[in-house]
C-alpha positions as CSV (number, residue, x, y, z in Angstrom):
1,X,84.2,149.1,138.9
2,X,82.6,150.9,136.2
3,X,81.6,149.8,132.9
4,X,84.1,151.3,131.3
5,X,87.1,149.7,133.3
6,X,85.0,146.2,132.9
7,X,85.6,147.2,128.9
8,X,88.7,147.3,129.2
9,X,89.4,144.2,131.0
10,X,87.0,142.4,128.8
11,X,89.0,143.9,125.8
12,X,92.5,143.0,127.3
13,X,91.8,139.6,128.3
14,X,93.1,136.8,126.2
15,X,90.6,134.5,124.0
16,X,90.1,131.7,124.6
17,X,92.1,128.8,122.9
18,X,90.2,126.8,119.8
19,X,89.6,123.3,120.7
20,X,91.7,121.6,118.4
21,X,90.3,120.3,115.2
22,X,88.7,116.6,115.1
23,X,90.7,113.8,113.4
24,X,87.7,113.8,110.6
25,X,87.8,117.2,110.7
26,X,91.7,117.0,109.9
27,X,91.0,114.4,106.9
28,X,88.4,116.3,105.4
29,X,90.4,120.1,105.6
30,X,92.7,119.2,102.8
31,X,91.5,117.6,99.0
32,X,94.1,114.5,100.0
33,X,92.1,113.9,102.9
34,X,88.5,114.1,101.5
35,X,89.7,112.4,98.1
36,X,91.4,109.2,100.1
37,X,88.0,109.1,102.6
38,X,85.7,109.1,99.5
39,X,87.5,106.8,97.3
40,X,88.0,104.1,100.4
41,X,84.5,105.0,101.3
42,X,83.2,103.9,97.7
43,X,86.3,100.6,97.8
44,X,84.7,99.6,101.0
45,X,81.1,99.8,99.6
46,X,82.2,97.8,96.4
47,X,84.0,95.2,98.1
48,X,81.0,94.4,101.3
49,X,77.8,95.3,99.1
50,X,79.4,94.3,95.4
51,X,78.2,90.5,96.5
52,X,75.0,91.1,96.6
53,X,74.3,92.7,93.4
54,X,76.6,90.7,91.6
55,X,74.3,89.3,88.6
56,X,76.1,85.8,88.4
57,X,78.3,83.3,90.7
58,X,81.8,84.2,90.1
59,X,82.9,80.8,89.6
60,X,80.4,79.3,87.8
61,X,81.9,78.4,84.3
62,X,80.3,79.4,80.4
63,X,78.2,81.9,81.5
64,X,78.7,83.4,78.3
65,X,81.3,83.4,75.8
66,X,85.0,83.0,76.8
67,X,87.2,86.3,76.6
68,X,83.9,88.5,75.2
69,X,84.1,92.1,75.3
70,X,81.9,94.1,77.4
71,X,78.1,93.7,76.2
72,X,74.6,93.9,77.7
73,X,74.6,90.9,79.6
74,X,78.4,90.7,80.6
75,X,79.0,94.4,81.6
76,X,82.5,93.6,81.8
77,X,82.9,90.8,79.5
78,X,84.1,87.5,80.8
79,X,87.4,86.1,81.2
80,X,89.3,83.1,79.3
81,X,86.8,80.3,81.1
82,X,83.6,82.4,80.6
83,X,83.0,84.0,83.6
84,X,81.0,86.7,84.4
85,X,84.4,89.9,85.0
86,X,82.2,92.0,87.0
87,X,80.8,89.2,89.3
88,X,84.3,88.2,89.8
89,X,85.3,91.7,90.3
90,X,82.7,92.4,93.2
91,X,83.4,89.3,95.4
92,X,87.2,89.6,94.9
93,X,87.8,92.2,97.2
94,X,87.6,90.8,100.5
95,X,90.8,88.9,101.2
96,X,92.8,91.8,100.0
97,X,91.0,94.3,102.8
98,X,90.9,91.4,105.5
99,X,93.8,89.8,105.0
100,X,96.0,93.2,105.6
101,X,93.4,94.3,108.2
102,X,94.3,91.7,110.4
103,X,97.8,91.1,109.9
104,X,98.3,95.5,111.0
105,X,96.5,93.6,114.0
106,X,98.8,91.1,114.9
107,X,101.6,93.7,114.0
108,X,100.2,95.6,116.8
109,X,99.8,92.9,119.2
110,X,103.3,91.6,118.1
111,X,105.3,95.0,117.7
112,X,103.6,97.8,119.2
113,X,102.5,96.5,122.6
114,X,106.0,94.7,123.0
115,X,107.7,98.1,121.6
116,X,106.0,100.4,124.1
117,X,107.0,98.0,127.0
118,X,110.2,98.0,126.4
119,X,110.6,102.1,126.0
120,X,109.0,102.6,129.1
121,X,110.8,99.8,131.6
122,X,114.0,100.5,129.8
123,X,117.2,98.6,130.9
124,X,117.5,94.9,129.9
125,X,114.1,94.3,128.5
126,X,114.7,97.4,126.2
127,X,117.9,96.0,124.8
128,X,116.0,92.6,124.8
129,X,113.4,93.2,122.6
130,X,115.1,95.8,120.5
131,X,117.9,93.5,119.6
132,X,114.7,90.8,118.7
133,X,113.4,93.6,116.6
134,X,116.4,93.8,114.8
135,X,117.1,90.3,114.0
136,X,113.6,90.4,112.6
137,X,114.1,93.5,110.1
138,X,117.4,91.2,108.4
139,X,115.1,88.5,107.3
140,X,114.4,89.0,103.8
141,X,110.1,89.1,104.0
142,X,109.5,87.2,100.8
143,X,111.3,84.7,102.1
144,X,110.0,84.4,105.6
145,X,106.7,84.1,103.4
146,X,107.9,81.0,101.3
147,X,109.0,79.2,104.5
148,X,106.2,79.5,106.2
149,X,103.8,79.0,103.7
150,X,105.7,76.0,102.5
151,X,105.7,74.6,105.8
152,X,102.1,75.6,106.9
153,X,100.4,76.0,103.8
154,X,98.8,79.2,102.0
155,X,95.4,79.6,104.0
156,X,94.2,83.1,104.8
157,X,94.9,83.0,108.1
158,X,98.5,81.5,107.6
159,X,99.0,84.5,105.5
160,X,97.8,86.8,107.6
161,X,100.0,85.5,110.3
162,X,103.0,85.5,108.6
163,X,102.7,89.5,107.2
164,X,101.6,90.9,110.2
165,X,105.0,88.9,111.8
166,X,106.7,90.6,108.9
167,X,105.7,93.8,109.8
168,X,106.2,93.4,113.5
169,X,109.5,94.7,113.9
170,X,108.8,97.8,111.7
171,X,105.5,98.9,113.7
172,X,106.8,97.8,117.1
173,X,110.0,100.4,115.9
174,X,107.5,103.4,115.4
175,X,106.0,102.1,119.0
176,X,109.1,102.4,120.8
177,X,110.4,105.6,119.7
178,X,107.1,107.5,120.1
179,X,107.1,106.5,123.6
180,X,110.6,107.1,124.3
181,X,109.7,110.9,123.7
182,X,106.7,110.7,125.8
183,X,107.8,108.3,128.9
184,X,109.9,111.2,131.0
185,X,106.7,113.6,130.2
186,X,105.2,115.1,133.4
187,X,102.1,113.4,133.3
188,X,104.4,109.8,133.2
189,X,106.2,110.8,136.3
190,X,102.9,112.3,138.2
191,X,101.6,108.7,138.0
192,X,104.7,107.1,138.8
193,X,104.6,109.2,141.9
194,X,100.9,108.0,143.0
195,X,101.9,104.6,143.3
196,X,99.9,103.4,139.9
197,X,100.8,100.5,138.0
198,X,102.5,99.5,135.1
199,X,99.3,98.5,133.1
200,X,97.9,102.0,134.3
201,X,100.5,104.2,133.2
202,X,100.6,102.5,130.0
203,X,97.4,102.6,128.8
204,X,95.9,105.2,130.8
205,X,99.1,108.1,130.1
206,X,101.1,106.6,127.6
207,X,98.8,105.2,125.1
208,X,96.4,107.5,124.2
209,X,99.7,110.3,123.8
210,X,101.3,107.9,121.0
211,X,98.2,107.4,119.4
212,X,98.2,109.6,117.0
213,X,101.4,109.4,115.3
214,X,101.5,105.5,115.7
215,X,97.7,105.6,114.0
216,X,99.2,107.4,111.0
217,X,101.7,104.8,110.7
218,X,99.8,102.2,110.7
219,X,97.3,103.6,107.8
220,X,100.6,103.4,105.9
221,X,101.9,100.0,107.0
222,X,97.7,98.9,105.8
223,X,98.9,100.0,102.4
224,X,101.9,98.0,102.1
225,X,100.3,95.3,103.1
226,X,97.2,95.4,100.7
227,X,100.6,95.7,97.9
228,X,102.0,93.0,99.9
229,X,99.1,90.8,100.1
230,X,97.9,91.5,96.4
231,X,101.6,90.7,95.4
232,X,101.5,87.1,97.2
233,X,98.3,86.1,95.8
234,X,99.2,87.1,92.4
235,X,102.5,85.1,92.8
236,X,100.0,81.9,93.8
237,X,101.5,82.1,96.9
238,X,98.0,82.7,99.3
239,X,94.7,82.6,97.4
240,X,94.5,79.6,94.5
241,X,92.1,78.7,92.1
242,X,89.0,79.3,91.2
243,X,88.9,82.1,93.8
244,X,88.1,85.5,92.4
245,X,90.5,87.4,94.6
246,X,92.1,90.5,93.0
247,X,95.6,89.5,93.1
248,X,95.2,86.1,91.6
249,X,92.5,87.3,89.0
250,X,95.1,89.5,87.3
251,X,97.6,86.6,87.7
252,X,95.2,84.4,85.7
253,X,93.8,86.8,83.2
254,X,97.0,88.7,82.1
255,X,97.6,86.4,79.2
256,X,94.5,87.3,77.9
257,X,95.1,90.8,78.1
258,X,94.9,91.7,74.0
259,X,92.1,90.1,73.6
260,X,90.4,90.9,76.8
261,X,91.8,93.5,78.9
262,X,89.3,94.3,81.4
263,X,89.7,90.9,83.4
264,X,92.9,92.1,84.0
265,X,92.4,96.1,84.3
266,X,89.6,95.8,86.5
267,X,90.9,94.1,89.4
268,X,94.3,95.8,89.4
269,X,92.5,99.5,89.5
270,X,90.7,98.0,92.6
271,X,94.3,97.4,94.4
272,X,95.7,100.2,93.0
273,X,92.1,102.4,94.2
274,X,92.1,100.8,97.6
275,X,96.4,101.5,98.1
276,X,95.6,105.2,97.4
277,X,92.8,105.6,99.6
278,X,94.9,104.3,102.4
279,X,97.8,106.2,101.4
280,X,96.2,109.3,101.1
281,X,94.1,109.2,104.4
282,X,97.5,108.0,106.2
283,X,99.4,110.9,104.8
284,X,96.3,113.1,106.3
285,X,96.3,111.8,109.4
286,X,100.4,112.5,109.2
287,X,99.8,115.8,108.7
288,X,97.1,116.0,111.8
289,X,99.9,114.5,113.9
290,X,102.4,116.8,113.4
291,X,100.4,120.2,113.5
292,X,98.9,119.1,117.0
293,X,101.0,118.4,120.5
294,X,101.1,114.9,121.6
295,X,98.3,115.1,124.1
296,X,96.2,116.7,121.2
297,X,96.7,114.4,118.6
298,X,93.6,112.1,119.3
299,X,91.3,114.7,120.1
């Protein structure tokens, strides 16, 4: 064959296809992405380091003046009982990232593994679990919440129980009808044919297919529940007194707020700056989701 010919084969033949683009790759293409990833990165650093350079206990009482402005020794003034707002601030952060961190846990363990079982066997433990799906989605959440916290009390993990059983249902939903469009894939039925088992073809060829899309939901469902979370302790219904949680701290300082209004301002821009981070890195990772096949979408 001569060069020439070998030209024109090399010419003719098809590239090669691009490797498809990283999830941090996908987060960091568009300003949503790289804006949510940078403000969560700097939430996270505030709420795990913000302990250890916090210049005064937050509960220690009279460290300076009650409801003082912002001055040289009280960056951020204090609040109504003389406490430091910016010491309060930095150790107040930690229930309202834990607390919905492991409650999208137990909605996974709760919903999402139940959900994918039931799409794949199909039949009576479909309708089963479905229909117990359902039932859950009628009860009211707030008042699941009272119930249970008036029968069990209002520790973190009681809370954390109770909203990732609220949000059960809704993820194990998502779960369900992700793998219902994946379950009659080749792939499914290949393994099906070899004889493998039902753990196997669940986590080995269904799993890692639904990731992606069931990955963008739950960023979302971790910012309703940081809303959710901050909403309960600021009702007094999960963190009490004198903790310095976010949610509570604005409960507590909001009748202060002419006089003082960064004990209250503060600690609801942190909520509000740690729902947006979420929200914007889940609306990225939605977007990854849906430009890239089902195989692709963790790559």
């Amino acid at each position: 064959m001569s060069s020439a010919t070998a030209d024109v084969f090399a010419v003719d033949a098809p590239p090669a296809a691009a490797p498809p683009p990283s999830v941090l790759r996908s987060l960091l293409r568009t300003w949503e992405g790289r804006f949510g990833v940078g403000l969560g990165c700097a939430m996270l650093l505030a709420i795990f380091a913000g302990p250890l350079v916090a210049p005064f206990d937050p509960t220690q009482l009279s460290v300076g003046p009650p409801t003082q402005g912002p001055s040289a020794d009280h960056l951020l003034g204090t609040d109504n009982l003389g406490r430091d707002v910016l010491s309060r601030f930095l150790h107040g952060g930690r229930l309202v990232l834990l607390i919905p961190l492991a409650s999208v846990a137990i909605a996974v363990v709760l919903g999402a593994i139940p959900g994918v079982f039931a799409a794949y066997r199909g039949g009576r433990v479909d309708s089963v679990v479905t229909r117990s799906f359902d039932l859950l989605l009628t009860l009211p959440p707030l008042l699941v919440v009272l119930v249970v916290i008036g029968a069990a009390g209002s520790s973190s993990l009681v809370l954390a129980a109770i909203v990732g059983v609220v949000y059960a249902p809704r993820v194990g939903r998502i779960a369900r009808g992700t793998t219902q469009s994946v379950v009659t894939a080749d792939y499914v039925l290949a393994a099906q044919a070899r004889g493998e088992s039902t753990s196997a073809i669940l986590f080995r060829e269904i799993a890692p297919n639904i990731a992606g899309p069931l990955i963008a939901d739950l960023a979302l469902r971790l910012t309703y529940a940081v809303i959710f979370v901050a909403t309960l302790n600021f009702l007094g219904l999960g963190a009490q007194p004198p903790s310095s949680d976010w949610g509570l701290t604005v409960a507590t300082a909001r009748g202060y707020l002419p006089v003082q209004p960064w004990a209250t301002l503060v600690p609801a821009a942190g909520i509000a700056a740690l729902s947006v981070a979420f929200n914007l890195v889940a609306d990225a990772l939605t977007r990854h989701v849906s430009r890239e096949t089902p195989a692709q979408a963790i790559l």
